[in-house]
PyMOL Python script that loads the backbone (N, CA, C, O; Angstrom):
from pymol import cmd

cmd.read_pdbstr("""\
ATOM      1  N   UNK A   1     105.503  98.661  90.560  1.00  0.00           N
ATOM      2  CA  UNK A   1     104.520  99.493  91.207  1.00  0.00           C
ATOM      3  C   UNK A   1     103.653  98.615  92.097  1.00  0.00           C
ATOM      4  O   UNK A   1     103.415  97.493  91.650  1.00  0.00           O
ATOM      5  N   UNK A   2     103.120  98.949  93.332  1.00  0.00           N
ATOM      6  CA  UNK A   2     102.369  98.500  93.976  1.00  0.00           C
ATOM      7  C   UNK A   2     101.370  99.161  94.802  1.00  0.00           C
ATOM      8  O   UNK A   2     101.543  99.903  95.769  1.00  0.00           O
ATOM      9  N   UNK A   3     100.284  98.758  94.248  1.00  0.00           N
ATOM     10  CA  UNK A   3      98.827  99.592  94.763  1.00  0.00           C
ATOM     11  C   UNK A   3      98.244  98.606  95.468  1.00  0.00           C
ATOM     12  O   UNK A   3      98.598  97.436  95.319  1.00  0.00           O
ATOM     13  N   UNK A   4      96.964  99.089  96.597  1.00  0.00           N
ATOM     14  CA  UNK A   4      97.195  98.173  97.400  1.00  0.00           C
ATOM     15  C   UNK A   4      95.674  97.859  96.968  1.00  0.00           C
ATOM     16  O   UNK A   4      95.018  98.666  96.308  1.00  0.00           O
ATOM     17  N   UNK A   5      95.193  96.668  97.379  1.00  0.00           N
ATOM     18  CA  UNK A   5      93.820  95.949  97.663  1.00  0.00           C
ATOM     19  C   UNK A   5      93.821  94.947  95.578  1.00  0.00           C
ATOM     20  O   UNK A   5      92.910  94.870  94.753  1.00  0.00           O
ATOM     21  N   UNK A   6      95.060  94.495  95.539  1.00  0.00           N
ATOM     22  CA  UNK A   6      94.840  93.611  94.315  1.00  0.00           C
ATOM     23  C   UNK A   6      93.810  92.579  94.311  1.00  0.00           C
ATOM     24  O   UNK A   6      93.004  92.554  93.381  1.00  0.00           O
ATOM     25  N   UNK A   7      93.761  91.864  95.099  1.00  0.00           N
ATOM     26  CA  UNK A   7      92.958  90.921  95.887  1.00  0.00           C
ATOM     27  C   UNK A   7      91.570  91.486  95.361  1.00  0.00           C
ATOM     28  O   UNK A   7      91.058  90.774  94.497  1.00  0.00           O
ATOM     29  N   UNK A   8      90.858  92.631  95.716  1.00  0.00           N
ATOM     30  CA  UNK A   8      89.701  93.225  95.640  1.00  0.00           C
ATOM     31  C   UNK A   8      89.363  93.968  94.107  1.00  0.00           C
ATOM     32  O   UNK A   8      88.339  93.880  93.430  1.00  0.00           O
ATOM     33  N   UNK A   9      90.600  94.711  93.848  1.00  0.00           N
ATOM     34  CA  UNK A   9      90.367  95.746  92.538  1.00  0.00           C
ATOM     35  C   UNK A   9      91.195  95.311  91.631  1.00  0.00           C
ATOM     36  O   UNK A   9      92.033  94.412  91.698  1.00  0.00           O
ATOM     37  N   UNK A  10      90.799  96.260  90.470  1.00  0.00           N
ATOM     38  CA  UNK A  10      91.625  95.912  89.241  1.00  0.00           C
ATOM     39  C   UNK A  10      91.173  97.679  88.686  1.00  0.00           C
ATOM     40  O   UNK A  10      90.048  98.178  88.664  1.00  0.00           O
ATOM     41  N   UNK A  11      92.592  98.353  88.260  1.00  0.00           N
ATOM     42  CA  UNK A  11      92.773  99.702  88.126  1.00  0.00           C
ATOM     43  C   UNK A  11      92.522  99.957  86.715  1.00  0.00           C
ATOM     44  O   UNK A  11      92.801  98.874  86.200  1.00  0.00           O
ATOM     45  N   UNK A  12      92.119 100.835  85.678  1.00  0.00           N
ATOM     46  CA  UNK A  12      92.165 100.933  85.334  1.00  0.00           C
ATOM     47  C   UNK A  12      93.164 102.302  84.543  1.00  0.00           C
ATOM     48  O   UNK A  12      93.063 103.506  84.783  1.00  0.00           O
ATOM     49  N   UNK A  13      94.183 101.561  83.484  1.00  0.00           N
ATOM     50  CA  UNK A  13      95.743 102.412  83.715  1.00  0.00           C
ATOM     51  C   UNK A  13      95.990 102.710  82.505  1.00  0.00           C
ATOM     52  O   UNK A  13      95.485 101.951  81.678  1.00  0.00           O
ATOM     53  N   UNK A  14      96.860 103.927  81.955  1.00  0.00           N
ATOM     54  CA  UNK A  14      97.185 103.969  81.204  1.00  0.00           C
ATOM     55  C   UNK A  14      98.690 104.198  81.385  1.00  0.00           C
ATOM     56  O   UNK A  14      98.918 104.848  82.405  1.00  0.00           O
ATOM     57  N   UNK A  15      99.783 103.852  80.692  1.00  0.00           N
ATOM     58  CA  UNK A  15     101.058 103.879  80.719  1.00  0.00           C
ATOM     59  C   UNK A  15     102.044 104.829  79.204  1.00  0.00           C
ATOM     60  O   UNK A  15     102.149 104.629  77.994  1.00  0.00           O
ATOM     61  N   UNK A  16     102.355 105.427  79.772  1.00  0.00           N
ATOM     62  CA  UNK A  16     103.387 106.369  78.323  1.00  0.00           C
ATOM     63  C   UNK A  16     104.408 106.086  78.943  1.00  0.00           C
ATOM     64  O   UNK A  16     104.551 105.569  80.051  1.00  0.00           O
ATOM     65  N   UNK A  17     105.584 106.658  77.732  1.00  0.00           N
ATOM     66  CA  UNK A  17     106.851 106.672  77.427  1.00  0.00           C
ATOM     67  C   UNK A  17     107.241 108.024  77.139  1.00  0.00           C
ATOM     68  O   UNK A  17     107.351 108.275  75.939  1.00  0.00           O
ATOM     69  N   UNK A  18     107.526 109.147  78.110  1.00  0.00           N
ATOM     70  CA  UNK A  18     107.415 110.326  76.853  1.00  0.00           C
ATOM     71  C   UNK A  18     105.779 110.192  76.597  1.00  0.00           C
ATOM     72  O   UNK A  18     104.941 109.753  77.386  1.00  0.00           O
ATOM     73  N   UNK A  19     105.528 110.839  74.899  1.00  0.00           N
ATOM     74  CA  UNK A  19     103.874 111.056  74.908  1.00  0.00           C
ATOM     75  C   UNK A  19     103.117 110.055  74.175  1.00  0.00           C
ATOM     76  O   UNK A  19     101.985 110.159  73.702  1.00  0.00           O
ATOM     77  N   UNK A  20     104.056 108.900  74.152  1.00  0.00           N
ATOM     78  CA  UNK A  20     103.833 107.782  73.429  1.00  0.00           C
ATOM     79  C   UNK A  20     102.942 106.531  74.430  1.00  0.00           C
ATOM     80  O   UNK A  20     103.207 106.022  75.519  1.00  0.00           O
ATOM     81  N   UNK A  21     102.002 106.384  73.635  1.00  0.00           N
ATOM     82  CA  UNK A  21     101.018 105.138  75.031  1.00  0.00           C
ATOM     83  C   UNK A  21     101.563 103.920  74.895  1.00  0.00           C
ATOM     84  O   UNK A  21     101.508 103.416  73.773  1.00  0.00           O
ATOM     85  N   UNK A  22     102.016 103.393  75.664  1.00  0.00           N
ATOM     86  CA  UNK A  22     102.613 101.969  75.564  1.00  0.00           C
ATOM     87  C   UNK A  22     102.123 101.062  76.270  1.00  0.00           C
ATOM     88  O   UNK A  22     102.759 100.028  76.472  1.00  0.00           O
ATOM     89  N   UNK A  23     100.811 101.280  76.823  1.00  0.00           N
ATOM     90  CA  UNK A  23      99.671 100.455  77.391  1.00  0.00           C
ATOM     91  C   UNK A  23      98.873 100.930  78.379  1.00  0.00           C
ATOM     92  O   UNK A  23      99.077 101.724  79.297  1.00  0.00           O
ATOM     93  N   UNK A  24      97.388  99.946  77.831  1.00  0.00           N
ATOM     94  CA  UNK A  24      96.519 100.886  78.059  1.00  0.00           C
ATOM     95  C   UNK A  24      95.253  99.443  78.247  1.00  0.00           C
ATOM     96  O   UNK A  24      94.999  98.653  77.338  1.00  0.00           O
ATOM     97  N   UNK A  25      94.648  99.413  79.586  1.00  0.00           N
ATOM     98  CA  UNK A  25      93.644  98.770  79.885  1.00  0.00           C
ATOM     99  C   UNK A  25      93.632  98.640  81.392  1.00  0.00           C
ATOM    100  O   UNK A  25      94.277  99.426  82.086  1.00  0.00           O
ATOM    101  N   UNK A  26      92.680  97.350  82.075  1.00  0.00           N
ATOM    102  CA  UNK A  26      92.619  96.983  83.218  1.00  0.00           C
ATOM    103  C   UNK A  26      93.574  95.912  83.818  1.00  0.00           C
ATOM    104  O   UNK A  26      94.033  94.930  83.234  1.00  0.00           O
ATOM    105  N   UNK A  27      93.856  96.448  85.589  1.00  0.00           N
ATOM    106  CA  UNK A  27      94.934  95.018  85.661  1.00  0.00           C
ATOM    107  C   UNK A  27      93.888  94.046  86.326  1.00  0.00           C
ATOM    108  O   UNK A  27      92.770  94.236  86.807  1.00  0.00           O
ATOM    109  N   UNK A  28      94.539  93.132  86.197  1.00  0.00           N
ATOM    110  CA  UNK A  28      94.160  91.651  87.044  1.00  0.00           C
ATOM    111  C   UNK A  28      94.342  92.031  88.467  1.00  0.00           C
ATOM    112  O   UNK A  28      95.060  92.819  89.083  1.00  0.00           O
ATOM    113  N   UNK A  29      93.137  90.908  88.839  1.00  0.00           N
ATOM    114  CA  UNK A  29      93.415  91.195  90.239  1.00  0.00           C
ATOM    115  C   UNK A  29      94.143  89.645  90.535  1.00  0.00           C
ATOM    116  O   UNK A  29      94.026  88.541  90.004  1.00  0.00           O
ATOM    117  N   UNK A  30      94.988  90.216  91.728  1.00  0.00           N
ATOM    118  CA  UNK A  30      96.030  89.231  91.774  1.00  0.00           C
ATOM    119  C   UNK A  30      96.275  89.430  93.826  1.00  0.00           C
ATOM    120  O   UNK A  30      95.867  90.237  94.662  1.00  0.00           O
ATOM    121  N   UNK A  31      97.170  88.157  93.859  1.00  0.00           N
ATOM    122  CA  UNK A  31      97.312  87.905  95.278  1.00  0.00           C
ATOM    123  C   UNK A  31      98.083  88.990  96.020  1.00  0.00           C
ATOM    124  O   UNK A  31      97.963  89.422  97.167  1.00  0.00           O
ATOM    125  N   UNK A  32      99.165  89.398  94.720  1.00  0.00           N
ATOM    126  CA  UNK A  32     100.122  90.347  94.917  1.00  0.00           C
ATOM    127  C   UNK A  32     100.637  91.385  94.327  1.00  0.00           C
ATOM    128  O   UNK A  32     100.178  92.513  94.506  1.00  0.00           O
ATOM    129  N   UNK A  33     101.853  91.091  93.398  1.00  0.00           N
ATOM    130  CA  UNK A  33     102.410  91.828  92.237  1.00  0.00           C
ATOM    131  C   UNK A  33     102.024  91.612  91.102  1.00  0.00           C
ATOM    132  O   UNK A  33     102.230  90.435  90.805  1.00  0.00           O
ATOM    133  N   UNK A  34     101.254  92.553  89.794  1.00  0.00           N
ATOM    134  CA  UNK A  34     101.112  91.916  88.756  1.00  0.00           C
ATOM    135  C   UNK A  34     102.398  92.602  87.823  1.00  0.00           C
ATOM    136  O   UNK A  34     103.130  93.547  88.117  1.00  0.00           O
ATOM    137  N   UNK A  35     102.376  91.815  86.683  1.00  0.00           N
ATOM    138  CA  UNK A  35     102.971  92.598  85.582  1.00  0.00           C
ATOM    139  C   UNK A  35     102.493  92.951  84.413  1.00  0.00           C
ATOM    140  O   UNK A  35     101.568  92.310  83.914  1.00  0.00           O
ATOM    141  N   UNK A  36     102.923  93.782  83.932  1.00  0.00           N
ATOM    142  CA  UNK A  36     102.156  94.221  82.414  1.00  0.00           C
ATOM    143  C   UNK A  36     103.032  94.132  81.509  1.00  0.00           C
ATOM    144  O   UNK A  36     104.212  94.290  81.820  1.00  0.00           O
ATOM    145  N   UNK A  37     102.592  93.804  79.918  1.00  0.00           N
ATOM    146  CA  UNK A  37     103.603  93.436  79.152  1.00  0.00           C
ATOM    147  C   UNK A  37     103.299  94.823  78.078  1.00  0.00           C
ATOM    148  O   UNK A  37     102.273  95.145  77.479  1.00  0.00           O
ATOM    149  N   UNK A  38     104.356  95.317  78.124  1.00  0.00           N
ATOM    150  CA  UNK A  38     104.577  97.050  77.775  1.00  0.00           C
ATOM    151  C   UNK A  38     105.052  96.908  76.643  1.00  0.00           C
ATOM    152  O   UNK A  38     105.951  96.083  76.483  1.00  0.00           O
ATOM    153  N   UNK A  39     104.651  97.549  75.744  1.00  0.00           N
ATOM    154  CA  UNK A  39     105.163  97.736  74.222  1.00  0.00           C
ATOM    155  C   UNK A  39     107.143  98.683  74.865  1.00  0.00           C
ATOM    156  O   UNK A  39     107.347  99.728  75.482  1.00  0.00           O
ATOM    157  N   UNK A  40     108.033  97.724  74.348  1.00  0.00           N
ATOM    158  CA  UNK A  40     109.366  98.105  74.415  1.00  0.00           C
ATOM    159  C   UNK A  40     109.722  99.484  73.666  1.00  0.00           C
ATOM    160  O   UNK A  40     109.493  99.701  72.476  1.00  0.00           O
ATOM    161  N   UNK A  41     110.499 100.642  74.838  1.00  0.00           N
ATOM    162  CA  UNK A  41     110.969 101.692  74.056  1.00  0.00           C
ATOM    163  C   UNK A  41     111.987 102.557  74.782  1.00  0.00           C
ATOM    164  O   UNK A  41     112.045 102.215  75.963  1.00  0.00           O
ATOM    165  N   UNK A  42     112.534 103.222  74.585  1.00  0.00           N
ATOM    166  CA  UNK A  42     113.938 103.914  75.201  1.00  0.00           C
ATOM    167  C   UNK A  42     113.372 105.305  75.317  1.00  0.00           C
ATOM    168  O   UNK A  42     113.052 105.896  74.286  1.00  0.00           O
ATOM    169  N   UNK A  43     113.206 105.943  76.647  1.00  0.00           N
ATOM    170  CA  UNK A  43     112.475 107.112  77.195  1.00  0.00           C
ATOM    171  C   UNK A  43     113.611 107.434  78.905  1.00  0.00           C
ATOM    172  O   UNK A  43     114.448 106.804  79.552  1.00  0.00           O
ATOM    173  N   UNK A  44     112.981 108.682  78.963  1.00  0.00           N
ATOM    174  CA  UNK A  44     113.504 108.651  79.886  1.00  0.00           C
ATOM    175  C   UNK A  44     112.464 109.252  81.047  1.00  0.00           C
ATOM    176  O   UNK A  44     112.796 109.637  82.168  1.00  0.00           O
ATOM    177  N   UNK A  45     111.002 109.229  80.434  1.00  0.00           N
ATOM    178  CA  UNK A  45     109.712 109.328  81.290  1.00  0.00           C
ATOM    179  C   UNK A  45     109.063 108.918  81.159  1.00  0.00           C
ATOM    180  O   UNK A  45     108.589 109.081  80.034  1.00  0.00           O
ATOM    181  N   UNK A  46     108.247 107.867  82.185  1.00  0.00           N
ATOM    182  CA  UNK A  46     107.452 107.038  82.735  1.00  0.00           C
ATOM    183  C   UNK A  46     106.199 108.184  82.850  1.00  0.00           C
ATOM    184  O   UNK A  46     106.533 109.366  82.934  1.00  0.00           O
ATOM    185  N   UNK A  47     105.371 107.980  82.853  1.00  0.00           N
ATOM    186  CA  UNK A  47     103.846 108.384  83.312  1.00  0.00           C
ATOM    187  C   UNK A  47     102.901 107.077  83.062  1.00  0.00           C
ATOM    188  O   UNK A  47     102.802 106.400  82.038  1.00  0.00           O
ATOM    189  N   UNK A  48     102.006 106.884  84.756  1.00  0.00           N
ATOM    190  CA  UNK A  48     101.495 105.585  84.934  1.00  0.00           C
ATOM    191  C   UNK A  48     100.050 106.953  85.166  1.00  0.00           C
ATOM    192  O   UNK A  48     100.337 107.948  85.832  1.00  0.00           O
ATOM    193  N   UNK A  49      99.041 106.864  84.741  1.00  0.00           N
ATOM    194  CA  UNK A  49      97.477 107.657  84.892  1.00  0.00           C
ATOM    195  C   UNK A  49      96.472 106.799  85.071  1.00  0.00           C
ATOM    196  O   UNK A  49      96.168 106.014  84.173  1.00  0.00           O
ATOM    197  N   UNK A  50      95.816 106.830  86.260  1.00  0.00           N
ATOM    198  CA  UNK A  50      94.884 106.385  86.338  1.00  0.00           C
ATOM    199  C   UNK A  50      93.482 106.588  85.847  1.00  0.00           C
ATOM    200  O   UNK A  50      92.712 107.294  86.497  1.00  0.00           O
ATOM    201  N   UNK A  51      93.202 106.147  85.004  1.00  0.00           N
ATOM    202  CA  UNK A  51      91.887 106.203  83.736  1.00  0.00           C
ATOM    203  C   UNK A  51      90.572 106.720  84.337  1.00  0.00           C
ATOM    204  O   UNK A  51      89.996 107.693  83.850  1.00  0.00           O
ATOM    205  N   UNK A  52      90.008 105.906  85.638  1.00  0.00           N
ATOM    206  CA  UNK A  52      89.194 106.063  86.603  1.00  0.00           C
ATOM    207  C   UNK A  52      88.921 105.497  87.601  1.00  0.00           C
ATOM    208  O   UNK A  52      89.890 105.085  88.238  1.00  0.00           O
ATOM    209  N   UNK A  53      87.581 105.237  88.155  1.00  0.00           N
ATOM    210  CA  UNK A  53      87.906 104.824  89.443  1.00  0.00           C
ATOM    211  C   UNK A  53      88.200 102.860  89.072  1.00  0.00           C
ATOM    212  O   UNK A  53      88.196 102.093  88.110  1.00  0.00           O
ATOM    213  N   UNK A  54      88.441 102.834  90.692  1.00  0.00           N
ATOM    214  CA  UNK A  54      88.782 101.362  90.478  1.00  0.00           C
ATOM    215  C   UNK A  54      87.538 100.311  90.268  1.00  0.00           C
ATOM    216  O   UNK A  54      86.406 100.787  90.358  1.00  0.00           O
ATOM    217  N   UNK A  55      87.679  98.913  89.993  1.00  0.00           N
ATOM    218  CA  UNK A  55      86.157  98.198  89.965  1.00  0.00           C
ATOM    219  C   UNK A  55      86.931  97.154  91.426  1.00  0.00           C
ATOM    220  O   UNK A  55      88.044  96.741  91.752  1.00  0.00           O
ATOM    221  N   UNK A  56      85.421  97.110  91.975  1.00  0.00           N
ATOM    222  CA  UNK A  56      85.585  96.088  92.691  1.00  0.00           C
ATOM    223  C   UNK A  56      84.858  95.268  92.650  1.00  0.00           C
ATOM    224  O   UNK A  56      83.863  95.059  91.957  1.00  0.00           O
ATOM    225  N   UNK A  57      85.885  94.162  94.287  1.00  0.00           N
ATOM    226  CA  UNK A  57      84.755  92.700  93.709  1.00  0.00           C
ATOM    227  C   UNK A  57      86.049  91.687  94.156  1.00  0.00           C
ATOM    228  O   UNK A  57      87.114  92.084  93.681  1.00  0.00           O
ATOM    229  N   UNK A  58      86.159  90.423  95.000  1.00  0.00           N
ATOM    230  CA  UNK A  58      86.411  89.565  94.839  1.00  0.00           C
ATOM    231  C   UNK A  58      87.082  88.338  93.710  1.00  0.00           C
ATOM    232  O   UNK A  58      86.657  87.216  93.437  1.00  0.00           O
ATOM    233  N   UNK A  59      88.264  89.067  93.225  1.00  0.00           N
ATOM    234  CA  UNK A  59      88.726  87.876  92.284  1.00  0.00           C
ATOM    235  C   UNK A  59      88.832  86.409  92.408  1.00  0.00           C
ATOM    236  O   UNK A  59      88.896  85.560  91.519  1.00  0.00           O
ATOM    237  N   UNK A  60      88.841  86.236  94.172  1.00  0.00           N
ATOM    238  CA  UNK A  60      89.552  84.484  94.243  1.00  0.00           C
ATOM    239  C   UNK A  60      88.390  84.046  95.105  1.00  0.00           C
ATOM    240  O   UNK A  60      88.755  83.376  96.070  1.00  0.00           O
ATOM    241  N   UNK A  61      86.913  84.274  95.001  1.00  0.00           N
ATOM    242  CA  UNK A  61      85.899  83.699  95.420  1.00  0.00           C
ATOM    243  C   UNK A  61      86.897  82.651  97.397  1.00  0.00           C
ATOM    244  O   UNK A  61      87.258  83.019  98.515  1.00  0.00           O
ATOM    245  N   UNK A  62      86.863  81.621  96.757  1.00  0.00           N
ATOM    246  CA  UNK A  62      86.839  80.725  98.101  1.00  0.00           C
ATOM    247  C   UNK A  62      88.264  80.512  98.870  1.00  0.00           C
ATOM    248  O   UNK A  62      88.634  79.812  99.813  1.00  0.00           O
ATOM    249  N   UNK A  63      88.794  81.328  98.122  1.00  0.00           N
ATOM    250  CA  UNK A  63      90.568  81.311  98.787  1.00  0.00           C
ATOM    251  C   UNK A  63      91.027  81.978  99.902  1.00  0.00           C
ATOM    252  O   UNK A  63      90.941  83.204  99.974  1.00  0.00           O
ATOM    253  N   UNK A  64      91.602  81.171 100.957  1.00  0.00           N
ATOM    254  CA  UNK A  64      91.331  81.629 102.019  1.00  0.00           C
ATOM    255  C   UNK A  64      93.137  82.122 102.314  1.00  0.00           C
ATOM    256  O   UNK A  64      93.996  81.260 102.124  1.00  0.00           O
ATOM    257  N   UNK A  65      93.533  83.473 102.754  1.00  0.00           N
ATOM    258  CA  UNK A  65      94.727  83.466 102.648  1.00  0.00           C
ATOM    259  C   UNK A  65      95.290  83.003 104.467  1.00  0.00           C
ATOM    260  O   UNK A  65      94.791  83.314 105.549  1.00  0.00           O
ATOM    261  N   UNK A  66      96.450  82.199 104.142  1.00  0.00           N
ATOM    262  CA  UNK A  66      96.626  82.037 105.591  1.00  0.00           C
ATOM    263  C   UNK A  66      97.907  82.228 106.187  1.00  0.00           C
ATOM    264  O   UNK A  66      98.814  81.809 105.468  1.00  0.00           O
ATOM    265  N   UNK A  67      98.401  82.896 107.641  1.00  0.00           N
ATOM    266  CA  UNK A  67      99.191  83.269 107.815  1.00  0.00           C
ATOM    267  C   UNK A  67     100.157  81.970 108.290  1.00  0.00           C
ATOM    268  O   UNK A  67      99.611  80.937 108.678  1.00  0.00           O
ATOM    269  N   UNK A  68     101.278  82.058 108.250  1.00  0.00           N
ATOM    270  CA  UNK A  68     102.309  81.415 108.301  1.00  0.00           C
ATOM    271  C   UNK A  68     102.498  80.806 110.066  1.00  0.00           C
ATOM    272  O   UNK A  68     102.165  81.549 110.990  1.00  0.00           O
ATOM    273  N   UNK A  69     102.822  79.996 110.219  1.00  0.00           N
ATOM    274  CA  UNK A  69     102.896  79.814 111.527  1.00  0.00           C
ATOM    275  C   UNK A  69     104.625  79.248 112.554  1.00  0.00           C
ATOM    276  O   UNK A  69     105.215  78.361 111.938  1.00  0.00           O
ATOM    277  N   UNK A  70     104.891  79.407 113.056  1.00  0.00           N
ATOM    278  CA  UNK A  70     106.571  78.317 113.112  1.00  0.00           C
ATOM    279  C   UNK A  70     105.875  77.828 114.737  1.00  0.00           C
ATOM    280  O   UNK A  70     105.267  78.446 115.611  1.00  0.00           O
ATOM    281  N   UNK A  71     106.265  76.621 114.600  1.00  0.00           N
ATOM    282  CA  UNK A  71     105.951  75.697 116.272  1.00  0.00           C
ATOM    283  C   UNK A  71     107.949  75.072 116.297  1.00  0.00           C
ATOM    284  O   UNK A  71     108.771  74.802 115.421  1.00  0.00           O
ATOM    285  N   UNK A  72     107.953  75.089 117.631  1.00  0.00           N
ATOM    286  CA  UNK A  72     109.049  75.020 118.124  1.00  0.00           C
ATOM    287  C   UNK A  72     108.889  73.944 118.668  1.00  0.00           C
ATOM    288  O   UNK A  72     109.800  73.445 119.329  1.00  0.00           O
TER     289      UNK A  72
END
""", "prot")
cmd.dss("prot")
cmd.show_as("cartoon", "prot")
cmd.util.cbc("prot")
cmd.orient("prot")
């Protein structure tokens, strides 16, 4: 899954299996992709709910991201 502004927010999520919760808190804010480590189970429905709103705020204070450059 990918939601956008990781960098800035961290969601607060809940995850089922069927009607079973198989995780449940806030993500990290991250540069990019995070992962979550999901209690293992054999379903054949996903439901990802968003708990409420998002928090924001700066996770990487002085990190400056920089774009790539090619010189010929």
């Amino acid at each position: 899954m990918k939601l956008t502004g990781w960098r800035l927010r961290s969601y607060p999520l809940e995850i089922y299996a069927g009607d079973e919760l198989i995780w449940s808190g806030e993500t990290e804010k991250s540069l990019g992709y995070i992962h979550l480590n999901v209690k293992p189970v054999l379903t054949n429905e996903i439901t990802i709910r968003l708990k409420g709103a998002s928090k924001e705020g700066d996770g990487f204070g002085q990190i400056v991201e920089v774009a790539a450059s090619c010189r010929r």
